[in-house]
N, C-alpha and C positions, 0 to 999 in steps of 0.2 A: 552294657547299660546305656550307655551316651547313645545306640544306633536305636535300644526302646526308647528315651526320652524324645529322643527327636519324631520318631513317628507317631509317638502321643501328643507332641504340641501340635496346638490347631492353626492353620495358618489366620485365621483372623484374630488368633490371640492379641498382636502385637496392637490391633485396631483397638480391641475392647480394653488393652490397657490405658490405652490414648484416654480413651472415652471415659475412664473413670478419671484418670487424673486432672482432665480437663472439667469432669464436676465437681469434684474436692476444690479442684481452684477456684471455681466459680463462686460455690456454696462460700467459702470462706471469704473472696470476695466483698460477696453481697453482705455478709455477718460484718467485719471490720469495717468497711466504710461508710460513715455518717451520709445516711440521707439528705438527700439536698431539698434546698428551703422549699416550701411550697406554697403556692398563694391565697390568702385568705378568702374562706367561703366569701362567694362575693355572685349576687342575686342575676338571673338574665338583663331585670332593670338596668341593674349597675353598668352591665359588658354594653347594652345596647345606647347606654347614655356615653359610656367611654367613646365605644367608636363613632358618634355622631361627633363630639369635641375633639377625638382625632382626626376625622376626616375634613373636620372644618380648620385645625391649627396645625396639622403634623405632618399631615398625605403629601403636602409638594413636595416636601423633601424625602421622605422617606416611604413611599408608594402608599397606592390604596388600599391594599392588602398587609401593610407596613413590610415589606418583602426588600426595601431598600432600594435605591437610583445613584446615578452619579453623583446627588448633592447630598446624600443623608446615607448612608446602613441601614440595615436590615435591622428591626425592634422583635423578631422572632427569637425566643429564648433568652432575650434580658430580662424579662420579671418584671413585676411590680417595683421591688425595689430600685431599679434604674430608674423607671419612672418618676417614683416617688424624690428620689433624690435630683433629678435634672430639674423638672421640673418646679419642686418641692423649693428648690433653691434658687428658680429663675433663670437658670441656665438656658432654655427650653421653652420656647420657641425662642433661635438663636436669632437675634439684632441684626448680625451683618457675617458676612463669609470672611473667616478670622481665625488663626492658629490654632485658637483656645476659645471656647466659651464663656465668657464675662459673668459671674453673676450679678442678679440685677433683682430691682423689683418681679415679685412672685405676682402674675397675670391671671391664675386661677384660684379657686377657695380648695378649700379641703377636701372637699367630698366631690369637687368637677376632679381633683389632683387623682384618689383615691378609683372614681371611677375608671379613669384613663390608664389606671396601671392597671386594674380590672380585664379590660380589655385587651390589654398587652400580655398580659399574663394566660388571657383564655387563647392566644395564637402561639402558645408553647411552654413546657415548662422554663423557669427561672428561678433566680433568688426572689423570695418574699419581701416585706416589708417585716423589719424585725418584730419580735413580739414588746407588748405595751413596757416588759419589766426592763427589757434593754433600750429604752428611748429616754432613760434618766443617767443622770450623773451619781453615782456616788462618793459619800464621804467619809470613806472610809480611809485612813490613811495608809495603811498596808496596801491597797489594792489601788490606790494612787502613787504611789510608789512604783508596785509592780506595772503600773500600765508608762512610769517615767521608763525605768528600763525596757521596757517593749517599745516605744518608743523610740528611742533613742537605736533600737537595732535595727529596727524595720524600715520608720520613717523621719529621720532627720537629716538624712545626707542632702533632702530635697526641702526637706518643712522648715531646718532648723532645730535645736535641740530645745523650744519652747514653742515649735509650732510657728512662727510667726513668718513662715512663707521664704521664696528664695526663686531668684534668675533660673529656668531652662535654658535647652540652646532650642533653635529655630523663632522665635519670640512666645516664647510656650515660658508657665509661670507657675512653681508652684503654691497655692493659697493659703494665704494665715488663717489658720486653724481655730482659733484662739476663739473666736464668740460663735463658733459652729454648734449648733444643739448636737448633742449625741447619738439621736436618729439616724441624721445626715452623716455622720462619721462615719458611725455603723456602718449605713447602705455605700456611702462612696469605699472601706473597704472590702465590702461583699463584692459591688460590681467592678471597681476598677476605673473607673469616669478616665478620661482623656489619656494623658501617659503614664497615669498611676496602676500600677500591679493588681490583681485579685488576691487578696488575702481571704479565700473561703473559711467555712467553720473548721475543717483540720489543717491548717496554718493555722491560725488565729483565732481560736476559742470564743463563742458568744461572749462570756466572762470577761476575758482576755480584750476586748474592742471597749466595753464599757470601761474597764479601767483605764484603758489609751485615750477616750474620750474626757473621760472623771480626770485625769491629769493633764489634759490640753484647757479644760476648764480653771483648772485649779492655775495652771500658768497663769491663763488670762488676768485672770482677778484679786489674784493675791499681789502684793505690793514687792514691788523691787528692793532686796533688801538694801543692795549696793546704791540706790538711789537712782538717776536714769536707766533709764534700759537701751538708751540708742539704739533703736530697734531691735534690739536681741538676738545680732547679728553677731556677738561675743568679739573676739580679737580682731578681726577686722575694721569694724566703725570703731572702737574704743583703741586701735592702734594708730586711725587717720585724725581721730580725734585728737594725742598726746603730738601726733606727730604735726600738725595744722598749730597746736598750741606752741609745741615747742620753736615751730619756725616765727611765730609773730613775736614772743621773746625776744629773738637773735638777733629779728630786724628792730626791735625794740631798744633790743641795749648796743648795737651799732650807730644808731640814729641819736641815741642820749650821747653816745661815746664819742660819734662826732660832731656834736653842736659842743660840746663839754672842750675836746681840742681847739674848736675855732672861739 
């Protein structure tokens, strides 16, 4: 029986198993993993007015093909939403050659902003700019909650645990959060700007970013129950604080204690 089986297998059996398991995997694949973002219908007008504003603010540093040089990267396959966010927030076009990127006053309008990532986006796919429904906070208090704990696991070892920014090393910084629209949250973490991680849509739920956002807002604005916030920097400033207090005391009642002797 064993010496029929063997000359009934075909020798290329062993390939055409290959060959289907490697489409099973595929197919299954392509079915479980979320589509990545893509960029809004955006007119030939638009692309051809982007890269006239890129070639006039962007090209030295980052080539004329935006293909990247010694002083900039390559903007092929960032998306729209990089744009929108560097940009969006003034980051972009960078001030001076510096660790980190300052934001600063915004130098373009909405629709020079929107065409430029237009264009960025027509030289590869990328993350989008999110859709209108996740560019709001909500007030929902369960889901500002939930975005406190997502927070708190993802991003406060760098933000702080109310967002309000904190020392890197090399002189890199990361930024108080706290009066950030929710747009720009969003897209900083689709894309990952400077030393910050990508947190794509399977990390990090469309859902899921709005409520991180909805609760970095809700930080901002709501009132200190405790009273100051000294930065919101927790046991630290409020232990140099007790501790600055408690030393001007000592030298306090030293100083009574010896005019009091003499």
């Amino acid at each position: 029986m064993k010496a029929l089986a063997a000359r009934r297998r075909h020798p290329l059996g062993g390939v055409v198993v290959m060959l289907l398991a490697l489409l099973v995997v595929g197919g299954a694949y392509s079915v479980l993993t979320p589509a990545p973002a893509s960029a809004a219908a955006a007119t030939d007008d638009d692309i051809q007015a982007g890269k006239e504003l890129f070639l006039a603010n962007c090209a030295n540093c980052h080539g004329l093909q935006a293909q990247g040089t010694d002083a900039g990267p390559t903007l092929i396959g960032v998306g729209s939403a990089s744009v929108d966010f560097q940009v969006g927030t003034g980051r972009m076009p960078l001030s001076a050659n510096q660790p980190q990127a300052h934001d600063k006053p915004v130098q373009f309008s909405d629709e020079q902003i929107a065409q430029m990532g237009a264009f960025v986006a027509s030289l590869g796919p990328g993350p989008a700019v999110p859709p209108a429904e996740f560019q709001e906070f909500t007030d929902d208090p369960e889901r500002i909650s939930k975005g406190n704990e997502l927070f708190r696991t993802n991003c406060a070892m760098c933000h702080n645990v109310v967002g309000a920014g904190g020392a890197l090393t090399r002189g890199k910084w990361a930024p108080n959060l706290q009066d950030v629209s929710a747009k720009h949250i969003y897209e900083a973490m689709l894309t990952g700007p400077q030393s910050m991680p990508v947190f794509n849509d399977a990390n990090i739920t469309p859902e899921e970013k709005q409520d991180i956002a909805s609760y970095l807002h809700f930080a901002g604005t709501e009132p200190s129950p405790g009273g100051l916030t000294l930065g919101g920097l927790g046991p630290v400033s409020e232990g140099l604080f007790a501790w600055a207090a408690g030393i001007l005391a000592l030298v306090g009642c030293a100083v009574w204690l010896g005019a009091k002797a003499s």
